[in-house]
C-alpha positions as CSV (number, residue, x, y, z in Angstrom):
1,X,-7.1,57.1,-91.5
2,X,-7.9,58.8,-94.5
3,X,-10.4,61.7,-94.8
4,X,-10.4,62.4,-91.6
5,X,-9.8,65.3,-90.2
6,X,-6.4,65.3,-88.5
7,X,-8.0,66.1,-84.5
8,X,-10.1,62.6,-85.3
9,X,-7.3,60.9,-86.2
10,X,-5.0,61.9,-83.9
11,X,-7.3,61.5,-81.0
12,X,-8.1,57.7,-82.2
13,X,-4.4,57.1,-82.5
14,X,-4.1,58.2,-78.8
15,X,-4.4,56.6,-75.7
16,X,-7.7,57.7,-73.7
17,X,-7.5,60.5,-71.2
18,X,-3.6,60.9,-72.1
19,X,-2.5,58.3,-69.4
20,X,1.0,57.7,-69.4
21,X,1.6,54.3,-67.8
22,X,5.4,55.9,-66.8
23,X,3.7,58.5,-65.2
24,X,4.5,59.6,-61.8
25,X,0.9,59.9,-60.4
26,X,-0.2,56.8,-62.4
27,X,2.5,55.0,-60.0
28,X,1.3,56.6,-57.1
29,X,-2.1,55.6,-57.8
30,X,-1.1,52.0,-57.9
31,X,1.2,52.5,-55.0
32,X,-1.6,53.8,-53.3
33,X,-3.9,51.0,-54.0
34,X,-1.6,48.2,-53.3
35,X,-0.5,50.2,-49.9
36,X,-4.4,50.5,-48.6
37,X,-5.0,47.0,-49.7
38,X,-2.0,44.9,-48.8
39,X,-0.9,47.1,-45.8
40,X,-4.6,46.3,-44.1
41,X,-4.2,42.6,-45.0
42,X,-0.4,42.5,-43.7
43,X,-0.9,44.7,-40.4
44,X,-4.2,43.3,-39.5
45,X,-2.9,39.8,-40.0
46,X,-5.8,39.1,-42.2
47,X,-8.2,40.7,-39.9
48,X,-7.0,38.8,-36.5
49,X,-5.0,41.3,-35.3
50,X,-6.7,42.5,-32.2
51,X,-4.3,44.8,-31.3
52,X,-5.5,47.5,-33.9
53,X,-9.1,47.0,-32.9
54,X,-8.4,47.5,-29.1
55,X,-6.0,50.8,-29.8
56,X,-8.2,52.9,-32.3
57,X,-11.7,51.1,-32.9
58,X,-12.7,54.1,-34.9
59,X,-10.4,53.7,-37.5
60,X,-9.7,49.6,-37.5
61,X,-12.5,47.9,-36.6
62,X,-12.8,45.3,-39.2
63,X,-15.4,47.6,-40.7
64,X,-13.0,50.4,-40.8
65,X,-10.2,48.2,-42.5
66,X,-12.9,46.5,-45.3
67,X,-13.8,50.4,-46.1
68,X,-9.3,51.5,-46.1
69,X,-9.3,48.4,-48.2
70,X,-12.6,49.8,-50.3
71,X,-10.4,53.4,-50.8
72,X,-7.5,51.3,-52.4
73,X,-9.4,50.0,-54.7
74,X,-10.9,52.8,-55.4
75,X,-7.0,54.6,-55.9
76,X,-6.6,51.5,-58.2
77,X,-9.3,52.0,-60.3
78,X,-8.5,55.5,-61.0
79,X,-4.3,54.9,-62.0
80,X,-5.2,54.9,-65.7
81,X,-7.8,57.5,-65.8
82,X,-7.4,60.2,-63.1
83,X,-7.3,63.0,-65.2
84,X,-10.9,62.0,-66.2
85,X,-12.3,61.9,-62.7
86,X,-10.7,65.2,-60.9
87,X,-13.6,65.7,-58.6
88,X,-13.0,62.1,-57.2
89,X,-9.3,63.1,-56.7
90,X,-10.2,66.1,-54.5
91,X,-12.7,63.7,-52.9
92,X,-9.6,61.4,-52.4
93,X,-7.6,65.0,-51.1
94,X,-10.5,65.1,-48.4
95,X,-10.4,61.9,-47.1
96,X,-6.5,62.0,-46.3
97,X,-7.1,65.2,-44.5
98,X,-9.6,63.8,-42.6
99,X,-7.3,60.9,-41.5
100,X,-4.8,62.8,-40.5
101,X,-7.2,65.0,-38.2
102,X,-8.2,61.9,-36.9
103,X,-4.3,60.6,-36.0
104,X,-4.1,64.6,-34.7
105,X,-6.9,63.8,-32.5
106,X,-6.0,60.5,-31.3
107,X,-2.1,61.4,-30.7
108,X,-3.7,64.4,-28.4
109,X,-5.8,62.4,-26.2
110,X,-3.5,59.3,-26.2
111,X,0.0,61.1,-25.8
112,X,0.3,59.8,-22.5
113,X,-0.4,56.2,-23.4
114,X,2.2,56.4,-26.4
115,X,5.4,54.8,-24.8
116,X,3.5,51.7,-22.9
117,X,1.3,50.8,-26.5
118,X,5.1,50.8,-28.3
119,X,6.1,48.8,-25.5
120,X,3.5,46.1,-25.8
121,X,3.8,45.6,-30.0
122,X,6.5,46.9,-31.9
123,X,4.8,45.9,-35.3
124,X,1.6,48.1,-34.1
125,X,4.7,51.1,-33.4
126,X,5.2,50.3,-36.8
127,X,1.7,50.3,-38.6
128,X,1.0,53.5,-36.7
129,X,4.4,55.7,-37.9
130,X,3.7,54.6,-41.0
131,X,0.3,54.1,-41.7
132,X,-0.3,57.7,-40.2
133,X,2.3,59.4,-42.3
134,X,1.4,57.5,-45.3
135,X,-1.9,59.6,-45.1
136,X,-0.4,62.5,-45.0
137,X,2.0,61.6,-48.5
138,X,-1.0,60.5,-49.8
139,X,-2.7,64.2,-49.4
140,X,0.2,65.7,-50.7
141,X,0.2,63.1,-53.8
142,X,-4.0,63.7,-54.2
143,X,-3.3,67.1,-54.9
144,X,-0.5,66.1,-57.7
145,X,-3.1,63.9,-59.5
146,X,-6.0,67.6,-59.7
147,X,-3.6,69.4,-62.2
């Protein structure tokens, strides 16, 4: 672009908010997304899953599963542009701690009960190992995505 100064041109010949779609934390953003979004659809069998209701209604109620699902899209939205928006990344930081206080909280008062809710349904055994830890990752990943 001629007669430009070279910070105007360089900065139109760039991609906004330097994303990198290679980029680690772009991937994990997606990751994220997909995870929150498919992972509620899969585990909650398309919201008939009672199971998940009955064992923490706090957390998957079908209200609390629409608003997980609302957080992956919101780590979606974000992939290309997080650099832009680091106050919604810390935001994104809080909420993972909060989950995992929440499984803290829940394993201490249900330890006992642990063993007989494996027993009855393996994939909820399943959702809860990983679902919980996944929270946890993602905390550790939010805090990637503020530098």
């Amino acid at each position: 672009m001629r007669g430009l100064p070279a910070t105007i041109t360089q900065r139109a010949t760039t991609v906004p908010g330097n994303y990198h779609p290679n980029s680690l934390i772009t991937k994990g953003f997606w990751l994220a997304g997909a995870y929150n979004i498919f992972g509620v659809l899969t585990f909650s069998q398309f919201f008939t899953n009672t199971l998940l209701s009955a064992t923490d209604p706090a957390i998957f109620s079908w209200f609390g599963l629409i608003c997980i699902m609302l957080w992956g899209a919101a780590y979606a939205s974000v992939a290309k542009s997080y650099q832009a928006v680091p106050y919604l990344v810390l935001l994104f930081f809080v909420e993972k701690i909060l989950y995992v206080m929440t499984w803290l909280m829940w394993l201490t008062n249900n330890l006992d009960s642990l063993p007989t809710l494996f027993a009855d349904s393996p994939d909820r055994d399943f959702l809860f190992g990983l679902w919980r830890r996944r929270s946890g990752l993602w905390r550790v990943f939010s805090l990637g995505g503020l530098q």
